[in-house]
MARMIBA-663944 format. One record per residue (C-alpha): residue number from 0; chain; x, z, y. Coordinates in pm, 1 decimal. Each point is the difference from the previous one (the first is absolute). Layout:
BEGIN
{num = NUM; cadena = A; px = X; pz = Z; py = Y} .
...
This chain:
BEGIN
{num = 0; cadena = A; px = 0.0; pz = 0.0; py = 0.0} .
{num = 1; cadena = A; px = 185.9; pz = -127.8; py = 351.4} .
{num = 2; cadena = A; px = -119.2; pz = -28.2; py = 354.7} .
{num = 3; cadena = A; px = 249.0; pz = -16.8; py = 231.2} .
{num = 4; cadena = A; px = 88.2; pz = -144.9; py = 327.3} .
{num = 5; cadena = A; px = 201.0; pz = -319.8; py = 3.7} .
{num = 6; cadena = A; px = 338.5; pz = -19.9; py = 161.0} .
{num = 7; cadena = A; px = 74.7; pz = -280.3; py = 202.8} .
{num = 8; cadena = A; px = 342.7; pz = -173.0; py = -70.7} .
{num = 9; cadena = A; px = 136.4; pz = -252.5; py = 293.3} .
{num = 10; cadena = A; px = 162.7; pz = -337.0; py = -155.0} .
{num = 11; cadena = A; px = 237.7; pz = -197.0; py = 245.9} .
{num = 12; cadena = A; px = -96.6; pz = -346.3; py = -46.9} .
{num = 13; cadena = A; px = 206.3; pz = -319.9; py = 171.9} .
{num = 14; cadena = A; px = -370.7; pz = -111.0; py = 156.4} .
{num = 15; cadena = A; px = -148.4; pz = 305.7; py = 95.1} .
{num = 16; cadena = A; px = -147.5; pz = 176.9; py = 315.2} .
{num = 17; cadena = A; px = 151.9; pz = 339.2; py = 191.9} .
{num = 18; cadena = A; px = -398.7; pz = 149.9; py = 68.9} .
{num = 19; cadena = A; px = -186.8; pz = 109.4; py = -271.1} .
{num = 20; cadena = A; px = -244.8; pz = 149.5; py = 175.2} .
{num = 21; cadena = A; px = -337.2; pz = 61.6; py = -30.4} .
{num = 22; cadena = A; px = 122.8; pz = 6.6; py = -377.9} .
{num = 23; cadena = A; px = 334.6; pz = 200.6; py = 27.3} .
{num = 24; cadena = A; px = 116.7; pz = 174.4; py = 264.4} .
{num = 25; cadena = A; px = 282.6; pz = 120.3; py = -107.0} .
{num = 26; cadena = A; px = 365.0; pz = -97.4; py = 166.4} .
{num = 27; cadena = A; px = 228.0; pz = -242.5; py = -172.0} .
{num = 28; cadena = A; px = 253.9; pz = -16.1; py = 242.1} .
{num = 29; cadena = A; px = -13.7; pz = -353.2; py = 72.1} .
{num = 30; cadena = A; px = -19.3; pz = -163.4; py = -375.3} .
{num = 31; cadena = A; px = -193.5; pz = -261.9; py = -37.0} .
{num = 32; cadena = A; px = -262.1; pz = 157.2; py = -272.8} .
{num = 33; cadena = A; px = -164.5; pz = -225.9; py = -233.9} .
{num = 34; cadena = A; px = -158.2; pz = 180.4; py = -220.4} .
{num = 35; cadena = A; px = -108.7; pz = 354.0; py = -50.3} .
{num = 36; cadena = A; px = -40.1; pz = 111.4; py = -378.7} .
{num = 37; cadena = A; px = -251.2; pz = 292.7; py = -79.3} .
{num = 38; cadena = A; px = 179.2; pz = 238.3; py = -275.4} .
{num = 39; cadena = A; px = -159.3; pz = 283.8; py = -174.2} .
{num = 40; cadena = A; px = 66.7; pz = 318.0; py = 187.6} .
{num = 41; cadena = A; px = 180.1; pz = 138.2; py = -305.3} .
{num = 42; cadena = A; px = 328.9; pz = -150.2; py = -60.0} .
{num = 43; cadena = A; px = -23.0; pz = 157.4; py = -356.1} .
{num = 44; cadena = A; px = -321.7; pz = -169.4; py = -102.8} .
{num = 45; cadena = A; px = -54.0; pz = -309.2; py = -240.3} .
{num = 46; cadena = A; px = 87.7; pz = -356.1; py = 171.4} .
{num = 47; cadena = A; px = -352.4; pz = -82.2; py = 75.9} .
{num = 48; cadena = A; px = -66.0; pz = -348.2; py = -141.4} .
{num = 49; cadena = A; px = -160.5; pz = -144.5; py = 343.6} .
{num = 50; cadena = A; px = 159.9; pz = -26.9; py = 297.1} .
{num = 51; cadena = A; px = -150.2; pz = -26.1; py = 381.8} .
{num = 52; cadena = A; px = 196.6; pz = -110.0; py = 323.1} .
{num = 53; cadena = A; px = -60.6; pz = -126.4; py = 293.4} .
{num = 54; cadena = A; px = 174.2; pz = -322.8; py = 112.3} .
{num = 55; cadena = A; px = 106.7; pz = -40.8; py = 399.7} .
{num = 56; cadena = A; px = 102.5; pz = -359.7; py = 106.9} .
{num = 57; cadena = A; px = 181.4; pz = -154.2; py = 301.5} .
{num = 58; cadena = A; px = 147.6; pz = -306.9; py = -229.1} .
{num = 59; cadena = A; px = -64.8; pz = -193.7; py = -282.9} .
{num = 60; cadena = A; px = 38.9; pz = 177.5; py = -350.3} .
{num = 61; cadena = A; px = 182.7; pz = -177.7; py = -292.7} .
{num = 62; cadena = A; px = -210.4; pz = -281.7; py = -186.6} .
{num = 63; cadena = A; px = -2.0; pz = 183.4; py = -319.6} .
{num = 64; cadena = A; px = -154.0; pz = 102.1; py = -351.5} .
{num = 65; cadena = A; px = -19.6; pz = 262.3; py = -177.5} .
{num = 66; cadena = A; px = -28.3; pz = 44.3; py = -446.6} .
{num = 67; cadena = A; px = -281.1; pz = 28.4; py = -202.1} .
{num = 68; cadena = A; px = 37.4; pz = 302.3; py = -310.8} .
{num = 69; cadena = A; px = 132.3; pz = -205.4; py = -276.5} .
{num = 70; cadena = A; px = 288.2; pz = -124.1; py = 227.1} .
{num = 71; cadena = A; px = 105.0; pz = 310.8; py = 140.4} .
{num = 72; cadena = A; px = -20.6; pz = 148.5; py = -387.0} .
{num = 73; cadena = A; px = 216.0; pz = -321.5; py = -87.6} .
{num = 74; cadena = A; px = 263.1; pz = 97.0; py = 233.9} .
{num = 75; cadena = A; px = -8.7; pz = 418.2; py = 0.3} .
{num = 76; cadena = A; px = -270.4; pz = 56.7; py = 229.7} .
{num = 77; cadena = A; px = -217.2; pz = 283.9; py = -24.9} .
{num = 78; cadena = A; px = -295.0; pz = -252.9; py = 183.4} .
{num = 79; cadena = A; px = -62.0; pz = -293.8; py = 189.2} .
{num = 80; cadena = A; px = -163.4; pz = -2.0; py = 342.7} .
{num = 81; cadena = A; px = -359.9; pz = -93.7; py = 63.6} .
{num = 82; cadena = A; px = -101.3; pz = 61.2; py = 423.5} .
{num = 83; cadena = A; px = -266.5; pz = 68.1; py = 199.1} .
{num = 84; cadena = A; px = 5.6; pz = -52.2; py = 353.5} .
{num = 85; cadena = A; px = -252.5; pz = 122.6; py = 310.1} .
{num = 86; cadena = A; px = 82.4; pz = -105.2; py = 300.3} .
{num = 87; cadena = A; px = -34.7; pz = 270.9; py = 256.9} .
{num = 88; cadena = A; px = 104.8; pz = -181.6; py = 350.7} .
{num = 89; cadena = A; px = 95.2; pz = -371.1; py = 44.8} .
{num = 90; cadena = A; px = 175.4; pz = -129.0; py = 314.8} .
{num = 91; cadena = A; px = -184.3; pz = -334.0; py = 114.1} .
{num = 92; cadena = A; px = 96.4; pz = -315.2; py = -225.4} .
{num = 93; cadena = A; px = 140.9; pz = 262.4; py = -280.4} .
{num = 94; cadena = A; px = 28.1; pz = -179.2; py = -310.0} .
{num = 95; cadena = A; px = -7.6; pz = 68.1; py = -402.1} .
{num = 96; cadena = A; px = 119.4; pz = -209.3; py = -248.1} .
{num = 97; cadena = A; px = -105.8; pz = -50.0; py = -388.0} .
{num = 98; cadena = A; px = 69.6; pz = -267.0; py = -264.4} .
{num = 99; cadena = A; px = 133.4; pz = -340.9; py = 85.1} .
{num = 100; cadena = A; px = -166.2; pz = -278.9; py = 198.3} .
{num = 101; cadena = A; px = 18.3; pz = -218.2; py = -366.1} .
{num = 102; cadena = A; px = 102.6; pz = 112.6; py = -347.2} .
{num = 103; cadena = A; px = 368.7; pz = -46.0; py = -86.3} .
{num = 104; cadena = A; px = 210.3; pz = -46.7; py = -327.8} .
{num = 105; cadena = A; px = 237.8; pz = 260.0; py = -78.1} .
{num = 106; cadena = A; px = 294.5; pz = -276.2; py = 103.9} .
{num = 107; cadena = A; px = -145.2; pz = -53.3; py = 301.9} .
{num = 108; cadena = A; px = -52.6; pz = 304.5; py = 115.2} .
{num = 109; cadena = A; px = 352.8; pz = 61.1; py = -82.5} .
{num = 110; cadena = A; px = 113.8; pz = -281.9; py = 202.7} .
{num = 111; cadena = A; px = -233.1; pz = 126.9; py = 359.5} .
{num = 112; cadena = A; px = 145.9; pz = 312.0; py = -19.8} .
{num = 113; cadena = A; px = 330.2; pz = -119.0; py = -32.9} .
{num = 114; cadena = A; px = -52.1; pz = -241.7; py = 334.4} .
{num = 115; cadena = A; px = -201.1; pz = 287.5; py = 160.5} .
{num = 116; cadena = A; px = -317.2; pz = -279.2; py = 48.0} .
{num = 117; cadena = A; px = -188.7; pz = 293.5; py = -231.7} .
{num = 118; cadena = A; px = -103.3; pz = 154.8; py = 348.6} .
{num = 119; cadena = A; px = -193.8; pz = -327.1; py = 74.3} .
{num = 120; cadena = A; px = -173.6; pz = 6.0; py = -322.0} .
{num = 121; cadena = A; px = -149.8; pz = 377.8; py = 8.0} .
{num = 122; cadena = A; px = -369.6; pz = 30.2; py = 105.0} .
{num = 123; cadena = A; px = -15.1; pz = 166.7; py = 366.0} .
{num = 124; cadena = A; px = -340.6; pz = 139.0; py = 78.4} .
{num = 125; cadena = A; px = -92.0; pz = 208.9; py = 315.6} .
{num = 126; cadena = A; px = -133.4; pz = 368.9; py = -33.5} .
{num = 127; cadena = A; px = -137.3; pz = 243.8; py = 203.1} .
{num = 128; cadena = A; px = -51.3; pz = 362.2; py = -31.9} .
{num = 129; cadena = A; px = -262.4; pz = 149.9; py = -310.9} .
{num = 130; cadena = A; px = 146.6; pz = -356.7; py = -207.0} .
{num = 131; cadena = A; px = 118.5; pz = 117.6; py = -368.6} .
{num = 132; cadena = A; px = 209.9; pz = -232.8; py = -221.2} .
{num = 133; cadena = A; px = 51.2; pz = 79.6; py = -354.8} .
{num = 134; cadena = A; px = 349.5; pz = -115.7; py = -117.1} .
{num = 135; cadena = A; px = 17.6; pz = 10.7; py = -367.5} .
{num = 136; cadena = A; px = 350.2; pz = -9.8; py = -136.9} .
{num = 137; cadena = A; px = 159.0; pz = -401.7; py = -58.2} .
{num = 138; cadena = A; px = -134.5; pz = -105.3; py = 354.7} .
{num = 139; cadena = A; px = 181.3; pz = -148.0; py = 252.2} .
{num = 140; cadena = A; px = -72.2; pz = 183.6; py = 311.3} .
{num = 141; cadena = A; px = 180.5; pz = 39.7; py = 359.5} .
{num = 142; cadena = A; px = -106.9; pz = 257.8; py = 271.6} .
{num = 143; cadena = A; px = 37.2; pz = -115.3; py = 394.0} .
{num = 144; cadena = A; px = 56.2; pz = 212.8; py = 296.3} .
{num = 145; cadena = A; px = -205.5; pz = 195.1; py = 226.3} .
{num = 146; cadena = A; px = -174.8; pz = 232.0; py = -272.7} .
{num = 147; cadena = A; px = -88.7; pz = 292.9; py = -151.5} .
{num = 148; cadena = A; px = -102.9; pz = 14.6; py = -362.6} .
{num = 149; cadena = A; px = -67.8; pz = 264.5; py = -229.7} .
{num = 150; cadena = A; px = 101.1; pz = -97.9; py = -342.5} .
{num = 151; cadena = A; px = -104.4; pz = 113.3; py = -345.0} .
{num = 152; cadena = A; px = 213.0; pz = -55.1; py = -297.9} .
{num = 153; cadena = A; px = 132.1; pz = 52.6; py = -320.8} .
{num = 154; cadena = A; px = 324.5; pz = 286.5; py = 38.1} .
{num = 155; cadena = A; px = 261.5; pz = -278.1; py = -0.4} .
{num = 156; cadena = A; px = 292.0; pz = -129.1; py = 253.9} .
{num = 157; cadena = A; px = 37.5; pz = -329.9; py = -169.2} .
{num = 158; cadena = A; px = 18.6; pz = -313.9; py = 225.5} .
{num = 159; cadena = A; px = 133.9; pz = -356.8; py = -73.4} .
{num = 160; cadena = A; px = 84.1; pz = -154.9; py = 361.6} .
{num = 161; cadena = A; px = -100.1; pz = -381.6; py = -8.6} .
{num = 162; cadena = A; px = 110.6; pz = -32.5; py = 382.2} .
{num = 163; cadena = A; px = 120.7; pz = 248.7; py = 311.4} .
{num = 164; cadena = A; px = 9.4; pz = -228.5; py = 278.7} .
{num = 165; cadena = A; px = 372.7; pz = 35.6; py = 14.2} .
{num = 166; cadena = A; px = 36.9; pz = 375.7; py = -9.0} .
{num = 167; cadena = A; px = 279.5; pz = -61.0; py = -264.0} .
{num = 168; cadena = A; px = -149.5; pz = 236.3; py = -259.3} .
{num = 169; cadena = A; px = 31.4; pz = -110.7; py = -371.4} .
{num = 170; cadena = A; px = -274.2; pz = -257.4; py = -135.2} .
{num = 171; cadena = A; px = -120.7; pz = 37.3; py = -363.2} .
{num = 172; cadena = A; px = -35.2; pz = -320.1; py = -83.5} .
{num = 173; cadena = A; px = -4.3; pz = -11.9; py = -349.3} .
{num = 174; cadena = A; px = -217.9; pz = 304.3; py = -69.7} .
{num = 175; cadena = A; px = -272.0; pz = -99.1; py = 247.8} .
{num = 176; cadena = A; px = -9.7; pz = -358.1; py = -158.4} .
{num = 177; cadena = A; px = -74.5; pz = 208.3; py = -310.1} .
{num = 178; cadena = A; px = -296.0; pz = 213.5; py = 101.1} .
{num = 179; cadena = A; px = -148.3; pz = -196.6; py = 249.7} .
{num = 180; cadena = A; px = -355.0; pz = -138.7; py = -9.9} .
{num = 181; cadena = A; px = 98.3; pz = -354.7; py = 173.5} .
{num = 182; cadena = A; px = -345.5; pz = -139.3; py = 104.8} .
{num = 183; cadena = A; px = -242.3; pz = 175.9; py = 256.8} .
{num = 184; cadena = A; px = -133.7; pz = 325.6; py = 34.7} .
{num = 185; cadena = A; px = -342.6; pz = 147.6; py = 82.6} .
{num = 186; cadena = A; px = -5.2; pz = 170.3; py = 354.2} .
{num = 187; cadena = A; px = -209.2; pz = 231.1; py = 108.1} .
{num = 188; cadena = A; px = -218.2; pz = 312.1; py = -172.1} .
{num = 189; cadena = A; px = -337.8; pz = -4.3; py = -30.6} .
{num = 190; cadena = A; px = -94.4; pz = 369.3; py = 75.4} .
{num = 191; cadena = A; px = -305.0; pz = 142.3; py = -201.6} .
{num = 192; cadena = A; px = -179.3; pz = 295.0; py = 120.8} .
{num = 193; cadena = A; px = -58.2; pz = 272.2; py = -280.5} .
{num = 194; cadena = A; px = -152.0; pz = 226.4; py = 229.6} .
{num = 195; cadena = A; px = -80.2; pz = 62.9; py = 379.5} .
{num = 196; cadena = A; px = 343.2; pz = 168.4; py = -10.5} .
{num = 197; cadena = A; px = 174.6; pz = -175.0; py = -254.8} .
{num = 198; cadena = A; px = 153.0; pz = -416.9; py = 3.6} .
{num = 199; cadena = A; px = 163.2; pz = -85.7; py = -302.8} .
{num = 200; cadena = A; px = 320.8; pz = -287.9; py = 116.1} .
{num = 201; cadena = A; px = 176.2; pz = -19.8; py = -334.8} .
{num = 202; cadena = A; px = -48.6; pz = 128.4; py = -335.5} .
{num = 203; cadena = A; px = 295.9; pz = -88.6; py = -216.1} .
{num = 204; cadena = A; px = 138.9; pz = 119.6; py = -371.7} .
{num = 205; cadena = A; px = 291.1; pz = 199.0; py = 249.7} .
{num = 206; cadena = A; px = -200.8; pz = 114.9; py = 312.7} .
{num = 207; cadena = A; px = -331.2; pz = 43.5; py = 164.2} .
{num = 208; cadena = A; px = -2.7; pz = -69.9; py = 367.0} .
{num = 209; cadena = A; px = -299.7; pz = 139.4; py = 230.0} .
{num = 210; cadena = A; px = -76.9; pz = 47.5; py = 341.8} .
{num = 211; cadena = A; px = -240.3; pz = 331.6; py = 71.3} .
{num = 212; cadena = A; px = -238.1; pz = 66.3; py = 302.0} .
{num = 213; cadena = A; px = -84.3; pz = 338.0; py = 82.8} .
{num = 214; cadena = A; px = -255.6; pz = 92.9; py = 264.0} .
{num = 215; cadena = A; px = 79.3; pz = 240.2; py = 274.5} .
{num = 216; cadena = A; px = -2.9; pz = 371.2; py = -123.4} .
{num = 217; cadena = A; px = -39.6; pz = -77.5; py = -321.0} .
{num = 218; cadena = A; px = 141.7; pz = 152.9; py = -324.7} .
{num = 219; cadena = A; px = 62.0; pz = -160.1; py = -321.1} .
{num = 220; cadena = A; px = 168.9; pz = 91.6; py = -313.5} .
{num = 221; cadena = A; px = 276.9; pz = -289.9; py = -108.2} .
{num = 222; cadena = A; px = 31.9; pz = 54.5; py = -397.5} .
{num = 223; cadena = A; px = 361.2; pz = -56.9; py = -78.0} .
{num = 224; cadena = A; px = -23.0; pz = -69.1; py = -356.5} .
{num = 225; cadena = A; px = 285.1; pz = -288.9; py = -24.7} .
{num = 226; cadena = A; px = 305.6; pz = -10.0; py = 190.2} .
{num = 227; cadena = A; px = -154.9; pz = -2.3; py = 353.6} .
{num = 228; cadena = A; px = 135.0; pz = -97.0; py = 378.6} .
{num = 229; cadena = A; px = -223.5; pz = -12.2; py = 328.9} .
{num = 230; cadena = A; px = 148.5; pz = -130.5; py = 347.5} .
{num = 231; cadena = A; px = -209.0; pz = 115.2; py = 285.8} .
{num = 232; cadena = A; px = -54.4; pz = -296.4; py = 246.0} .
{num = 233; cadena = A; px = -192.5; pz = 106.5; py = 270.0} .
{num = 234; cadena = A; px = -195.2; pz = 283.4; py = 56.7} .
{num = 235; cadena = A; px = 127.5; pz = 381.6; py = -129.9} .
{num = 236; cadena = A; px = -111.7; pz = 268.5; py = -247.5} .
{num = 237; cadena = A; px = 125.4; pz = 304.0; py = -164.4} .
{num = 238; cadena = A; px = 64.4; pz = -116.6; py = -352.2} .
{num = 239; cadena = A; px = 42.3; pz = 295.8; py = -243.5} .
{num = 240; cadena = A; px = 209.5; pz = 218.4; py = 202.0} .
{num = 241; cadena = A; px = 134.6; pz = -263.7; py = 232.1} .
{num = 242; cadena = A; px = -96.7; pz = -153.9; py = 313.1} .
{num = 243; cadena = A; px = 81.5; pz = -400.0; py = 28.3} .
{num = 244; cadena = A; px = -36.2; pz = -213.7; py = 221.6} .
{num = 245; cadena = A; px = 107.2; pz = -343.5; py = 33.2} .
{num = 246; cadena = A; px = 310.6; pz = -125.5; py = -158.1} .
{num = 247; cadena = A; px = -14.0; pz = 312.4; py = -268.9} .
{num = 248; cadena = A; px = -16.0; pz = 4.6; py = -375.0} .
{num = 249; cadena = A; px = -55.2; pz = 209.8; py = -280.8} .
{num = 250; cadena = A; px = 40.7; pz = -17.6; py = -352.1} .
{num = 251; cadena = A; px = -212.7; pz = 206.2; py = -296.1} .
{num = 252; cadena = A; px = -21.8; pz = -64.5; py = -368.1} .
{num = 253; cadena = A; px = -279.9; pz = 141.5; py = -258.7} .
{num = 254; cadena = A; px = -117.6; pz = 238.4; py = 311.4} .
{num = 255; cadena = A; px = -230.7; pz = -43.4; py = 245.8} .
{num = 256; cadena = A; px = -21.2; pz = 5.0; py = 364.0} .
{num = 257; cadena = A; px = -237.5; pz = 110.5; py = 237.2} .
{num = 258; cadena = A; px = -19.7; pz = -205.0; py = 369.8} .
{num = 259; cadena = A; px = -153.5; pz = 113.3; py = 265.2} .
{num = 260; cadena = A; px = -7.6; pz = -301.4; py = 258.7} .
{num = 261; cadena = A; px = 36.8; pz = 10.0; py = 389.4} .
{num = 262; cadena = A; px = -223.2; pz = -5.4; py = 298.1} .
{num = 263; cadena = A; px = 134.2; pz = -371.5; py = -27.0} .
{num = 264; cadena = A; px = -63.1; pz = -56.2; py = -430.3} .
{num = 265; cadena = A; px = 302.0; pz = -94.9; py = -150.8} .
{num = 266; cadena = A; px = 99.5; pz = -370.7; py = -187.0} .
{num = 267; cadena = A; px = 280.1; pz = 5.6; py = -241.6} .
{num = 268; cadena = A; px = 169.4; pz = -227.6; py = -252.6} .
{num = 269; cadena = A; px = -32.3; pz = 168.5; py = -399.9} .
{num = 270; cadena = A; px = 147.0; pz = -163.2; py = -254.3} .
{num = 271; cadena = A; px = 31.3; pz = 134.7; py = -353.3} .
{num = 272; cadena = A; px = 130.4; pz = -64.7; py = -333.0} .
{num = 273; cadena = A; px = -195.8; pz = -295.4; py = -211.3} .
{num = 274; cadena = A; px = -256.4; pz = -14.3; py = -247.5} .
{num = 275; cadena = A; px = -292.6; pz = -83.1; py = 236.1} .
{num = 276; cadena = A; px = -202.9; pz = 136.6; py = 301.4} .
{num = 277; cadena = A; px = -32.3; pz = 379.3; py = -58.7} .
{num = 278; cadena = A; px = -369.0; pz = 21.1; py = 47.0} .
{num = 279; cadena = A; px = -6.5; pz = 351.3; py = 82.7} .
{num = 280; cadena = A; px = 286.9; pz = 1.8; py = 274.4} .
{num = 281; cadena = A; px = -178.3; pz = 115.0; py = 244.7} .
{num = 282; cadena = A; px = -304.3; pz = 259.3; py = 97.9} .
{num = 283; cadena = A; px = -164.4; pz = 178.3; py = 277.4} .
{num = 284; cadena = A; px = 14.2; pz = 363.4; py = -23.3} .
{num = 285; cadena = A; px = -157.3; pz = 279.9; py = 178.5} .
{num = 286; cadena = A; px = 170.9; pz = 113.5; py = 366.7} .
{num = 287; cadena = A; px = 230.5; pz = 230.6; py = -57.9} .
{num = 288; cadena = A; px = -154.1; pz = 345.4; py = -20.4} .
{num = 289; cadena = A; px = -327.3; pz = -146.8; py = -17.1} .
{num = 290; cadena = A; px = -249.5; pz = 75.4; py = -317.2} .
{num = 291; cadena = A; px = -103.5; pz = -281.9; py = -159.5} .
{num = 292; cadena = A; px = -320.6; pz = -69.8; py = -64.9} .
{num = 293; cadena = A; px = 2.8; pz = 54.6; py = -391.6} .
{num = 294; cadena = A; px = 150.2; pz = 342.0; py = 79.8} .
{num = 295; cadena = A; px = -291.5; pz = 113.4; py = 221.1} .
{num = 296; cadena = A; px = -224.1; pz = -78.2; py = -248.9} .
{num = 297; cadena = A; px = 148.1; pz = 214.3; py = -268.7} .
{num = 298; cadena = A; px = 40.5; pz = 302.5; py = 204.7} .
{num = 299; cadena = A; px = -310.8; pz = 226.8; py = 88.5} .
{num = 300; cadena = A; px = -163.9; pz = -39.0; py = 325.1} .
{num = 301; cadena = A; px = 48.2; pz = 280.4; py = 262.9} .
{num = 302; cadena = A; px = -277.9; pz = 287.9; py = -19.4} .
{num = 303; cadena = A; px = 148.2; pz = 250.3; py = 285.8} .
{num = 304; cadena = A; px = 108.2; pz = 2.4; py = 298.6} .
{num = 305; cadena = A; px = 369.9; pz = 67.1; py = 14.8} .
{num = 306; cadena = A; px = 19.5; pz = -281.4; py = -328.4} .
{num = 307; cadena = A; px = -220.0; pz = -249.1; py = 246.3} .
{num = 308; cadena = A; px = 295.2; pz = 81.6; py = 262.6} .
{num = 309; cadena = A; px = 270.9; pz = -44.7; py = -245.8} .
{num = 310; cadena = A; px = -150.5; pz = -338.5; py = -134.5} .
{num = 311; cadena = A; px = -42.1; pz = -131.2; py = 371.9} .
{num = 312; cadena = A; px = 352.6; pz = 79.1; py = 61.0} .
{num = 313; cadena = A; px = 128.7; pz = -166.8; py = -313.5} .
{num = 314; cadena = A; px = -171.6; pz = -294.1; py = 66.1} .
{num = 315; cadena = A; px = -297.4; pz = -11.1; py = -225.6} .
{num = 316; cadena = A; px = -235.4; pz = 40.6; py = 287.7} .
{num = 317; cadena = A; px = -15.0; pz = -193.2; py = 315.7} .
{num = 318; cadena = A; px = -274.7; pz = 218.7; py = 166.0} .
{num = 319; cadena = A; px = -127.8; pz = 325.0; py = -104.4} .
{num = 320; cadena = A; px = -399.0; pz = -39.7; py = 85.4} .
């Protein structure tokens, strides 16, 4: 049983930005931060097999791909790397890309990423804020500048570099000519809305990716039964014993966790561990210190007048007549 707090970790990245803020404020003394990892508060703990970040660009990333399973198990791996993405801000003209233009032979493709035409070839669509893009491993995919992303994916660090735009960083040419799905790629998510609160993005045999809506002053219980992570958004709420706000995370596992949202509701971002929606993920419960309504029913009503006091005062009565 785990909830804890996630700790944010600060990745220098060549294409970067300096200000993280609204989503970190913390200083980084003039690096140019590209990512920022979430980690389980507790160092100690089991390597969680999911792994959230946020992405922050002012360049170009790599044209890249990442392994399915059975490669990475060919070659040592402990996984392969299947993605999620949800775009969170998107500078005007921002751009996404997925798959290739036309589908490729495995000598060919070798060929335009050995002349560098590969980056005329990959399939550039713009994006705006709220846009999700499921990557799943063996696709072909590029990220431009002037975003931020939150990104969902399988606990791996494996990348094949197809093309840097002369950043002089290794390419990986052979292995990415082996995993890569050469043709193109479907684009964007289709969200589909489980509940008021709940819309599902992607449900995959490694991850289930949701975005939840909670109403102002609201309170919830979030049932933790996989491996669970939840990226507030917008909005705050004291979650468990912790109050978030935008740009925080926590992580819980076979536990639950009470929220209590904001004058302003809360969103967040919850992925979990495959195997399907979990239907039961999330349900209202009572205010806190409230009685519910099943609970004033079993107990006996009130007959004098210090218990009619006492049951005003704990909120069973709303007017003593």
């Amino acid at each position: 049983m785990a909830i804890e707090r996630a700790r944010p970790r600060a990745l220098p990245k060549p294409w970067g930005v300096e200000d993280l803020r609204p989503w970190n404020r913390a200083r980084h003394d003039g690096d140019s931060i590209g990512e920022i990892w979430y980690d389980r508060s507790d160092s100690a703990a089991a390597v969680p097999s999911l792994l959230l970040k946020l992405l922050f660009t002012s360049e170009p990333l790599s044209i890249q791909v990442h392994p399915d399973d059975k490669f990475a198990h060919f070659t040592g791996l402990p996984n392969g790397k299947t993605e999620a993405w949800y775009v969170l801000s998107a500078a005007p003209g921002a751009k996404l890309a997925l798959g290739l233009s036309r589908r490729l032979t495995p000598q060919q493709l070798r060929a335009v990423i050995n002349d560098g035409s590969i980056s005329e070839l990959v399939e550039w669509r713009a994006v705006a804020a709220d846009d999700v893009i499921f990557v799943p491993a063996g696709t072909i995919h590029a990220i431009g500048a002037g975003l931020v992303i939150a990104e969902l994916q399988q606990r791996s660090d494996t990348t094949f570099r197809l093309f840097d735009y002369g950043r002089k960083r290794e390419l990986h040419i052979e292995k990415a000519v082996a995993v890569a799905k050469t043709g193109t790629a479907h684009f964007q998510v289709q969200p589909n809305q489980l509940t008021t609160e709940r819309r599902l993005f992607v449900s995959d045999s490694h991850f289930v990716f949701e975005r939840i809506d909670l109403r102002p002053n609201s309170h919830w219980r979030l049932e933790a039964d996989r491996e669970t992570w939840l990226l507030v958004i917008s909005g705050d709420a004291v979650a468990g014993t912790f109050d978030v706000v935008k740009g925080d995370a926590l992580f819980a596992q076979s536990d639950h966790v009470d929220i209590n949202a904001g004058a302003h509701g809360m969103a967040s971002l919850v992925a979990y561990t495959g195997g399907g929606p979990i239907s039961h993920l999330l349900k209202p419960i009572a205010q806190p210190g409230s009685i519910s309504v099943g609970q004033l029913q079993e107990m006996p009503a009130p007959t004098s007048p210090t218990q009619i006091k006492a049951a005003a005062n704990n909120g069973r009565l709303e007017t003593i007549k």
